[in-house]
GUDRENVEX-556926 format. One line per 2 residues: number of its first residue (from 1); their letters; for each residue x, y, z of C-alpha. Coordinates in steps of 0.02 Angstrom, whole numbers, padded with zeros to 5 digits. Layout:
BEGIN
NUM) a) X:Y:Z | ... $
***
This chain:
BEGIN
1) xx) 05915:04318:02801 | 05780:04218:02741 $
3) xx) 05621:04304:02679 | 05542:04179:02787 $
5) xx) 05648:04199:02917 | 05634:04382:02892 $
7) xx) 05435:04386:02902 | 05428:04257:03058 $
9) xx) 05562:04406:03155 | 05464:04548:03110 $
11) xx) 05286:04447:03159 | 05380:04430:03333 $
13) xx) 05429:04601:03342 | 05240:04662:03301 $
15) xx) 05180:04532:03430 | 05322:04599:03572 $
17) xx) 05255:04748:03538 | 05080:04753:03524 $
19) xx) 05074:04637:03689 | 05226:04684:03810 $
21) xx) 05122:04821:03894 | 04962:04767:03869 $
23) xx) 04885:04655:04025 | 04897:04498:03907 $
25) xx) 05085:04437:03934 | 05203:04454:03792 $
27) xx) 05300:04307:03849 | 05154:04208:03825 $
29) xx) 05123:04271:03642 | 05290:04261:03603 $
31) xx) 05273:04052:03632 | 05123:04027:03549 $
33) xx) 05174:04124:03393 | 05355:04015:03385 $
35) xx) 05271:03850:03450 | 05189:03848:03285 $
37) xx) 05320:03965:03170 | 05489:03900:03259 $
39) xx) 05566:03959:03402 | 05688:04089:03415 $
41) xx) 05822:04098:03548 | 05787:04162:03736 $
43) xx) 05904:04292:03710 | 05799:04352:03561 $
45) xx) 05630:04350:03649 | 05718:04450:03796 $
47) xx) 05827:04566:03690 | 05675:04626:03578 $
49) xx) 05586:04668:03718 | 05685:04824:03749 $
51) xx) 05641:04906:03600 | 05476:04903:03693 $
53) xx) 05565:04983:03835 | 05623:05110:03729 $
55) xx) 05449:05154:03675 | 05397:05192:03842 $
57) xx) 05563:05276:03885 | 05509:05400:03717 $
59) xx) 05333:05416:03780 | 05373:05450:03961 $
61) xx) 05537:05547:03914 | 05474:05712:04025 $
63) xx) 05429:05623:04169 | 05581:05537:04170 $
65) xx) 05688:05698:04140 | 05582:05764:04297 $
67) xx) 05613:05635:04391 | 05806:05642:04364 $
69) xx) 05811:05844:04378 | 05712:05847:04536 $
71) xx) 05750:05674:04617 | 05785:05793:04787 $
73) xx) 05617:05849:04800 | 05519:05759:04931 $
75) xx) 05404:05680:04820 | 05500:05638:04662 $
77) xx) 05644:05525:04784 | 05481:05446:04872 $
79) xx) 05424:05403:04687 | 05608:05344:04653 $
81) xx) 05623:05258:04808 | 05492:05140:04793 $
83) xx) 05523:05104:04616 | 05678:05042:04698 $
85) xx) 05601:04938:04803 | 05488:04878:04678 $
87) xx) 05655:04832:04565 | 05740:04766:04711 $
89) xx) 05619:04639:04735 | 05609:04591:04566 $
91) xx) 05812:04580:04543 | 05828:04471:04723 $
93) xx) 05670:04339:04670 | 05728:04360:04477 $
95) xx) 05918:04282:04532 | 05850:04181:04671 $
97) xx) 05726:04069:04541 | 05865:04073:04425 $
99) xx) 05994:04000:04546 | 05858:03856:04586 $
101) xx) 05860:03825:04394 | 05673:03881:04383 $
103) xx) 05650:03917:04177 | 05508:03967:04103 $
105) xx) 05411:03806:04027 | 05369:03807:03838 $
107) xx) 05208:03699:03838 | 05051:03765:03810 $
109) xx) 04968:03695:03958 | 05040:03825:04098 $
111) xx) 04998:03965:03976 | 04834:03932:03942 $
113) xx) 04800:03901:04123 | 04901:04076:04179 $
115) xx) 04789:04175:04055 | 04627:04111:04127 $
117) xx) 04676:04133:04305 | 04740:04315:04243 $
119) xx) 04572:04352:04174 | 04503:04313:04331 $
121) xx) 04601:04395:04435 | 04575:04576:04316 $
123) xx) 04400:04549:04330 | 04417:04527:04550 $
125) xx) 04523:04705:04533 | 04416:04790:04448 $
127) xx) 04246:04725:04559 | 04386:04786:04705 $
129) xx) 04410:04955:04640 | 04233:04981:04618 $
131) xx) 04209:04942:04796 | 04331:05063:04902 $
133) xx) 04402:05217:04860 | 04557:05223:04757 $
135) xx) 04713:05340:04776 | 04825:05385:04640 $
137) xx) 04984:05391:04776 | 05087:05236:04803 $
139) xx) 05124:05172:04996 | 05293:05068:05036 $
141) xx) 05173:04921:05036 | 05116:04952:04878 $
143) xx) 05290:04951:04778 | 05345:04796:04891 $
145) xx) 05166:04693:04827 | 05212:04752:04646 $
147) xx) 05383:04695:04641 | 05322:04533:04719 $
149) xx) 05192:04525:04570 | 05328:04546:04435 $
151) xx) 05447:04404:04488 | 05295:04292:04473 $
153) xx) 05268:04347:04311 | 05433:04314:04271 $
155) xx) 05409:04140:04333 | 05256:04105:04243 $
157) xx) 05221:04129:04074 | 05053:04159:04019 $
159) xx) 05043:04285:04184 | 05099:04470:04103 $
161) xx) 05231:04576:04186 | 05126:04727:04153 $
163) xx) 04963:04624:04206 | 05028:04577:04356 $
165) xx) 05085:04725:04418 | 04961:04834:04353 $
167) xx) 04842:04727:04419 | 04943:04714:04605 $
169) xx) 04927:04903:04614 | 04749:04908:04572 $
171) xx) 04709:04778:04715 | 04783:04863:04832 $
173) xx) 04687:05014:04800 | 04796:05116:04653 $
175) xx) 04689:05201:04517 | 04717:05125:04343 $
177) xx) 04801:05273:04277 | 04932:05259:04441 $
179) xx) 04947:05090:04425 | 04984:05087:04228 $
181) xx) 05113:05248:04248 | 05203:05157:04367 $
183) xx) 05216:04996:04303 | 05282:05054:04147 $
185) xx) 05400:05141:04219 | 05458:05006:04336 $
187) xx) 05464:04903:04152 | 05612:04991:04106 $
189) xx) 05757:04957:04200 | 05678:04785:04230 $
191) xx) 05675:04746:04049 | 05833:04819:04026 $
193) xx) 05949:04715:04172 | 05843:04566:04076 $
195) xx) 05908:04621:03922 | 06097:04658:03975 $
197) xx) 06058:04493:04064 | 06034:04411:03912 $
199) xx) 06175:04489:03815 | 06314:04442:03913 $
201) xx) 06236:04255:03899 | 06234:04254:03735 $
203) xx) 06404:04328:03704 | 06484:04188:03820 $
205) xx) 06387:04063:03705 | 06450:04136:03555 $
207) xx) 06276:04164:03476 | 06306:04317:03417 $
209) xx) 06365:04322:03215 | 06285:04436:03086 $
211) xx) 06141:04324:03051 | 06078:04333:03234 $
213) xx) 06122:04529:03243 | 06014:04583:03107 $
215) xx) 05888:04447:03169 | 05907:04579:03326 $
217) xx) 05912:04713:03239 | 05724:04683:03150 $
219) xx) 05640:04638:03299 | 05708:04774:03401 $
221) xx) 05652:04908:03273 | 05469:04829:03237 $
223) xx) 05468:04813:03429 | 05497:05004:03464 $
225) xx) 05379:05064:03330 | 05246:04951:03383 $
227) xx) 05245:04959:03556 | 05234:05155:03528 $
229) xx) 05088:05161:03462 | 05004:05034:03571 $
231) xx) 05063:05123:03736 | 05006:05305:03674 $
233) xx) 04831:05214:03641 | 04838:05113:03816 $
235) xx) 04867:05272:03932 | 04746:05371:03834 $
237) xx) 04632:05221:03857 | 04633:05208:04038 $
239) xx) 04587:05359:04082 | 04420:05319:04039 $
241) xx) 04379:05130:04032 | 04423:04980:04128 $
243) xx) 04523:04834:04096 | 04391:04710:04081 $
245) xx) 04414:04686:03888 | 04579:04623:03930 $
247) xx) 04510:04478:04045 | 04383:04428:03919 $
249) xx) 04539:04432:03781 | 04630:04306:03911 $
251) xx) 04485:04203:03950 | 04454:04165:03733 $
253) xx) 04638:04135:03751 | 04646:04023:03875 $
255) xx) 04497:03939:03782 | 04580:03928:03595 $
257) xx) 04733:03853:03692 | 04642:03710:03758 $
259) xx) 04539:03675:03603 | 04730:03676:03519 $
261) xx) 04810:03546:03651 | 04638:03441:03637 $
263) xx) 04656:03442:03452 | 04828:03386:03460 $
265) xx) 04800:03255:03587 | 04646:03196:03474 $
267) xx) 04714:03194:03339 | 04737:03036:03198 $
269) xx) 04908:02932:03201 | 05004:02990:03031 $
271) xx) 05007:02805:02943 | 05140:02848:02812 $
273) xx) 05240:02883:02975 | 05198:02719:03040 $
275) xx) 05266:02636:02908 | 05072:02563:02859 $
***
Protein backbone atom coordinates (compact mmCIF):
# COMPACT_ATOMS: atom_id res chain seq x y z
CA UNK A 1 0.00 0.00 0.00
CA UNK A 2 0.66 3.38 -0.93
CA UNK A 3 1.58 5.91 1.77
CA UNK A 4 -0.98 7.90 0.06
CA UNK A 5 -3.23 5.40 -0.25
CA UNK A 6 -2.47 4.45 3.25
CA UNK A 7 -3.20 8.06 4.77
CA UNK A 8 -6.52 8.60 2.49
CA UNK A 9 -7.81 4.77 4.36
CA UNK A 10 -6.96 5.74 7.70
CA UNK A 11 -8.58 9.58 7.13
CA UNK A 12 -11.80 7.40 6.23
CA UNK A 13 -11.54 5.27 9.08
CA UNK A 14 -11.16 8.47 11.54
CA UNK A 15 -14.08 10.08 9.62
CA UNK A 16 -16.38 6.52 9.93
CA UNK A 17 -15.65 6.83 13.18
CA UNK A 18 -15.84 10.07 14.52
CA UNK A 19 -19.31 10.47 12.49
CA UNK A 20 -21.20 6.95 12.36
CA UNK A 21 -22.91 7.64 15.71
CA UNK A 22 -22.95 11.06 15.83
CA UNK A 23 -26.44 12.77 14.39
CA UNK A 24 -24.35 14.01 11.29
CA UNK A 25 -24.45 10.88 8.83
CA UNK A 26 -21.31 9.03 8.21
CA UNK A 27 -22.39 8.09 4.82
CA UNK A 28 -22.50 11.55 3.99
CA UNK A 29 -18.87 12.27 5.28
CA UNK A 30 -17.66 9.39 3.88
CA UNK A 31 -18.63 11.07 0.11
CA UNK A 32 -17.45 14.28 0.68
CA UNK A 33 -14.06 13.15 2.02
CA UNK A 34 -13.58 10.60 -1.31
CA UNK A 35 -15.38 13.11 -3.75
CA UNK A 36 -12.35 15.15 -3.29
CA UNK A 37 -9.52 12.29 -2.10
CA UNK A 38 -10.92 9.34 -4.48
CA UNK A 39 -13.42 7.05 -3.85
CA UNK A 40 -13.12 3.83 -2.30
CA UNK A 41 -15.37 0.87 -3.02
CA UNK A 42 -19.07 0.47 -1.46
CA UNK A 43 -18.01 -2.51 0.12
CA UNK A 44 -15.26 -0.53 1.91
CA UNK A 45 -17.48 2.35 3.13
CA UNK A 46 -19.96 -0.45 4.45
CA UNK A 47 -17.37 -2.95 5.76
CA UNK A 48 -15.48 -0.21 7.92
CA UNK A 49 -18.42 0.70 9.42
CA UNK A 50 -18.48 -2.31 11.64
CA UNK A 51 -15.52 -1.59 13.39
CA UNK A 52 -17.84 1.17 14.59
CA UNK A 53 -20.25 -1.48 15.51
CA UNK A 54 -17.78 -3.11 17.42
CA UNK A 55 -17.13 -0.02 19.45
CA UNK A 56 -20.50 0.13 20.63
CA UNK A 57 -20.75 -3.64 21.02
CA UNK A 58 -17.38 -2.98 23.63
CA UNK A 59 -19.08 -0.06 25.23
CA UNK A 60 -22.49 -1.60 25.68
CA UNK A 61 -20.93 -5.16 26.29
CA UNK A 62 -23.03 -5.50 29.89
CA UNK A 63 -26.13 -4.51 28.64
CA UNK A 64 -25.88 -6.73 25.94
CA UNK A 65 -24.73 -9.73 28.16
CA UNK A 66 -28.01 -8.74 30.24
CA UNK A 67 -29.99 -8.70 27.66
CA UNK A 68 -28.92 -12.23 26.40
CA UNK A 69 -28.83 -13.77 30.15
CA UNK A 70 -32.23 -12.48 31.00
CA UNK A 71 -34.01 -12.22 27.54
CA UNK A 72 -37.06 -14.25 29.62
CA UNK A 73 -37.70 -11.58 31.87
CA UNK A 74 -40.71 -9.54 30.97
CA UNK A 75 -38.96 -6.51 30.26
CA UNK A 76 -35.65 -7.51 28.70
CA UNK A 77 -37.86 -9.75 25.62
CA UNK A 78 -40.18 -6.48 25.37
CA UNK A 79 -36.76 -4.52 24.86
CA UNK A 80 -35.67 -7.41 22.42
CA UNK A 81 -38.84 -7.58 20.80
CA UNK A 82 -39.09 -4.27 19.53
CA UNK A 83 -35.58 -4.04 18.53
CA UNK A 84 -36.87 -6.74 16.31
CA UNK A 85 -39.33 -4.92 14.98
CA UNK A 86 -37.28 -2.00 14.60
CA UNK A 87 -34.67 -4.42 12.47
CA UNK A 88 -37.43 -5.98 10.73
CA UNK A 89 -38.45 -2.94 9.24
CA UNK A 90 -35.22 -1.89 8.32
CA UNK A 91 -34.22 -5.48 6.64
CA UNK A 92 -37.90 -5.60 4.60
CA UNK A 93 -37.52 -1.57 3.24
CA UNK A 94 -33.53 -2.18 3.11
CA UNK A 95 -34.21 -5.32 0.30
CA UNK A 96 -37.32 -3.80 -0.99
CA UNK A 97 -35.28 -0.31 -2.28
CA UNK A 98 -32.60 -2.54 -3.28
CA UNK A 99 -34.75 -4.79 -5.49
CA UNK A 100 -36.16 -1.41 -7.17
CA UNK A 101 -32.41 -0.61 -7.88
CA UNK A 102 -32.63 2.49 -5.49
CA UNK A 103 -28.55 3.31 -4.79
CA UNK A 104 -27.41 5.82 -2.88
CA UNK A 105 -26.46 8.99 -5.22
CA UNK A 106 -22.83 10.35 -5.03
CA UNK A 107 -23.46 14.08 -5.88
CA UNK A 108 -23.23 16.62 -3.54
CA UNK A 109 -26.51 18.15 -4.17
CA UNK A 110 -28.84 15.47 -2.17
CA UNK A 111 -26.32 15.65 0.67
CA UNK A 112 -26.16 19.02 1.21
CA UNK A 113 -29.88 19.28 0.97
CA UNK A 114 -30.40 16.03 3.56
CA UNK A 115 -28.11 17.78 6.13
CA UNK A 116 -30.09 21.01 6.14
CA UNK A 117 -33.42 19.39 6.31
CA UNK A 118 -31.72 17.13 9.21
CA UNK A 119 -30.76 20.18 11.06
CA UNK A 120 -34.11 21.23 10.91
CA UNK A 121 -35.76 18.52 11.80
CA UNK A 122 -33.18 18.11 15.29
CA UNK A 123 -33.99 21.49 16.05
CA UNK A 124 -38.31 20.62 15.66
CA UNK A 125 -37.38 17.48 18.21
CA UNK A 126 -35.86 19.12 20.51
CA UNK A 127 -38.63 22.37 20.57
CA UNK A 128 -41.02 18.90 20.80
CA UNK A 129 -39.39 17.47 23.74
CA UNK A 130 -39.40 20.63 25.49
CA UNK A 131 -43.04 20.78 25.04
CA UNK A 132 -44.60 17.33 26.49
CA UNK A 133 -43.31 15.08 28.83
CA UNK A 134 -40.83 12.51 27.76
CA UNK A 135 -40.59 8.75 28.83
CA UNK A 136 -37.52 6.80 28.80
CA UNK A 137 -39.75 3.40 27.84
CA UNK A 138 -40.26 2.49 24.23
CA UNK A 139 -44.08 1.63 22.89
CA UNK A 140 -44.56 -0.89 19.75
CA UNK A 141 -45.15 2.36 17.88
CA UNK A 142 -42.13 3.70 18.76
CA UNK A 143 -39.68 0.81 17.43
CA UNK A 144 -42.02 0.52 14.23
CA UNK A 145 -41.42 4.75 13.55
CA UNK A 146 -37.62 4.06 14.21
CA UNK A 147 -37.15 1.32 11.92
CA UNK A 148 -39.14 3.33 9.38
CA UNK A 149 -36.57 6.27 10.07
CA UNK A 150 -33.48 4.05 9.41
CA UNK A 151 -34.43 2.66 5.93
CA UNK A 152 -34.76 6.29 4.94
CA UNK A 153 -31.53 6.93 6.06
CA UNK A 154 -30.35 4.25 4.24
CA UNK A 155 -31.93 5.71 1.20
CA UNK A 156 -30.64 9.06 1.59
CA UNK A 157 -27.36 10.08 2.18
CA UNK A 158 -26.69 13.15 3.91
CA UNK A 159 -29.76 11.93 6.45
CA UNK A 160 -27.71 9.86 9.44
CA UNK A 161 -28.79 6.42 10.53
CA UNK A 162 -28.17 7.40 14.07
CA UNK A 163 -29.84 10.96 13.36
CA UNK A 164 -32.71 9.61 12.11
CA UNK A 165 -33.52 7.32 14.48
CA UNK A 166 -32.40 9.07 17.37
CA UNK A 167 -34.21 11.79 16.27
CA UNK A 168 -37.62 9.43 15.42
CA UNK A 169 -37.53 8.37 19.05
CA UNK A 170 -37.19 11.77 20.40
CA UNK A 171 -40.33 12.96 18.34
CA UNK A 172 -42.29 10.62 19.48
CA UNK A 173 -41.69 11.44 22.95
CA UNK A 174 -38.30 9.19 23.99
CA UNK A 175 -35.78 11.00 26.27
CA UNK A 176 -32.39 11.56 24.55
CA UNK A 177 -30.60 9.18 26.67
CA UNK A 178 -33.50 6.34 25.55
CA UNK A 179 -33.43 7.30 22.29
CA UNK A 180 -29.43 7.27 21.85
CA UNK A 181 -29.21 3.70 23.95
CA UNK A 182 -31.46 2.29 21.67
CA UNK A 183 -30.44 3.39 18.53
CA UNK A 184 -27.08 2.25 19.06
CA UNK A 185 -28.03 -0.75 19.88
CA UNK A 186 -30.40 -1.28 17.01
CA UNK A 187 -26.93 -0.07 14.95
CA UNK A 188 -25.45 -3.27 15.49
CA UNK A 189 -26.96 -6.01 13.86
CA UNK A 190 -28.07 -3.44 11.25
CA UNK A 191 -24.57 -2.53 10.43
CA UNK A 192 -23.55 -5.90 10.64
CA UNK A 193 -26.29 -7.76 7.97
CA UNK A 194 -24.94 -4.46 5.88
CA UNK A 195 -21.62 -5.56 6.36
CA UNK A 196 -22.10 -9.48 5.73
CA UNK A 197 -24.22 -7.89 2.97
CA UNK A 198 -21.44 -6.39 1.52
CA UNK A 199 -18.99 -9.22 1.93
CA UNK A 200 -20.63 -11.78 0.09
CA UNK A 201 -20.88 -8.99 -2.84
CA UNK A 202 -17.65 -8.41 -2.94
CA UNK A 203 -16.45 -11.98 -2.80
CA UNK A 204 -18.76 -12.84 -5.91
CA UNK A 205 -16.95 -9.82 -7.61
CA UNK A 206 -13.70 -11.01 -6.81
CA UNK A 207 -12.57 -7.74 -5.07
CA UNK A 208 -11.07 -9.17 -2.47
CA UNK A 209 -6.91 -9.65 -2.91
CA UNK A 210 -4.40 -8.56 -0.30
CA UNK A 211 -4.29 -5.00 -1.37
CA UNK A 212 -8.07 -4.49 -0.64
CA UNK A 213 -7.78 -6.71 2.70
CA UNK A 214 -5.32 -4.65 4.41
CA UNK A 215 -7.11 -1.58 2.80
CA UNK A 216 -9.94 -3.35 5.22
CA UNK A 217 -7.98 -4.09 7.65
CA UNK A 218 -6.80 -0.13 8.38
CA UNK A 219 -10.04 1.25 8.22
CA UNK A 220 -11.65 -1.27 10.34
CA UNK A 221 -9.05 -0.78 13.17
CA UNK A 222 -8.97 3.28 12.99
CA UNK A 223 -12.79 2.79 12.80
CA UNK A 224 -13.08 0.81 16.18
CA UNK A 225 -10.65 2.99 18.07
CA UNK A 226 -12.27 6.06 16.95
CA UNK A 227 -15.68 5.48 17.20
CA UNK A 228 -14.82 4.40 20.92
CA UNK A 229 -13.92 7.27 22.03
CA UNK A 230 -16.50 9.37 20.34
CA UNK A 231 -19.45 7.13 21.68
CA UNK A 232 -18.08 7.11 25.44
CA UNK A 233 -18.07 11.07 24.97
CA UNK A 234 -21.66 11.10 23.16
CA UNK A 235 -23.61 9.08 25.97
CA UNK A 236 -21.84 10.93 28.62
CA UNK A 237 -22.86 14.01 26.65
CA UNK A 238 -26.47 13.51 26.52
CA UNK A 239 -27.20 13.16 29.68
CA UNK A 240 -26.89 16.67 30.12
CA UNK A 241 -27.19 18.77 26.87
CA UNK A 242 -29.21 18.70 23.82
CA UNK A 243 -28.53 17.97 20.36
CA UNK A 244 -28.82 21.32 18.99
CA UNK A 245 -24.98 21.69 18.25
CA UNK A 246 -25.47 18.94 15.92
CA UNK A 247 -28.16 20.86 13.77
CA UNK A 248 -26.13 23.96 13.68
CA UNK A 249 -22.95 21.50 12.57
CA UNK A 250 -25.48 20.27 9.63
CA UNK A 251 -26.82 23.56 8.77
CA UNK A 252 -22.70 25.08 8.15
CA UNK A 253 -22.59 21.84 6.29
CA UNK A 254 -25.19 22.06 4.21
CA UNK A 255 -23.93 25.70 3.67
CA UNK A 256 -20.02 24.85 2.74
CA UNK A 257 -21.63 22.25 0.31
CA UNK A 258 -23.44 24.71 -1.66
CA UNK A 259 -20.72 27.34 -1.68
CA UNK A 260 -18.54 24.08 -3.06
CA UNK A 261 -21.14 23.10 -6.00
CA UNK A 262 -21.51 27.06 -6.73
CA UNK A 263 -17.81 27.31 -6.95
CA UNK A 264 -17.58 24.48 -9.22
CA UNK A 265 -20.40 25.51 -11.39
CA UNK A 266 -18.68 29.13 -11.45
CA UNK A 267 -15.84 28.33 -12.05
CA UNK A 268 -13.25 29.45 -15.25
CA UNK A 269 -13.02 27.02 -18.43
CA UNK A 270 -9.29 25.37 -18.13
CA UNK A 271 -7.86 26.89 -21.65
CA UNK A 272 -4.84 24.56 -21.88
CA UNK A 273 -7.71 21.94 -21.85
CA UNK A 274 -9.39 23.67 -24.57
CA UNK A 275 -6.74 23.40 -26.68
CA UNK A 276 -6.43 27.65 -26.68
Amino acid sequence: MQIQDFLVTVLLGVVEGVTEYLPISSTAHLLITEYYLGAKTDAFNIIIQSGAVMAVVLIYWKRLLDLAIHFRAPEQLDYILKLSVAFGITVIGGLTSRKMGITLPEELTPIAMAMLVGAGLIFLSEWILRHRKATDSITWSMAAWIGMAQVLAAVFPGTSRSGATIIAAMMCGLTRPAATEFSFLLGIPTMMAASVYAVGDAVAAGAFDSRSLLDLLVGFSVSLVTAFIVVKWLISFVQTNTFIPFAWYRAIMAGVLFWLMWQEDHRPPDLAALGL
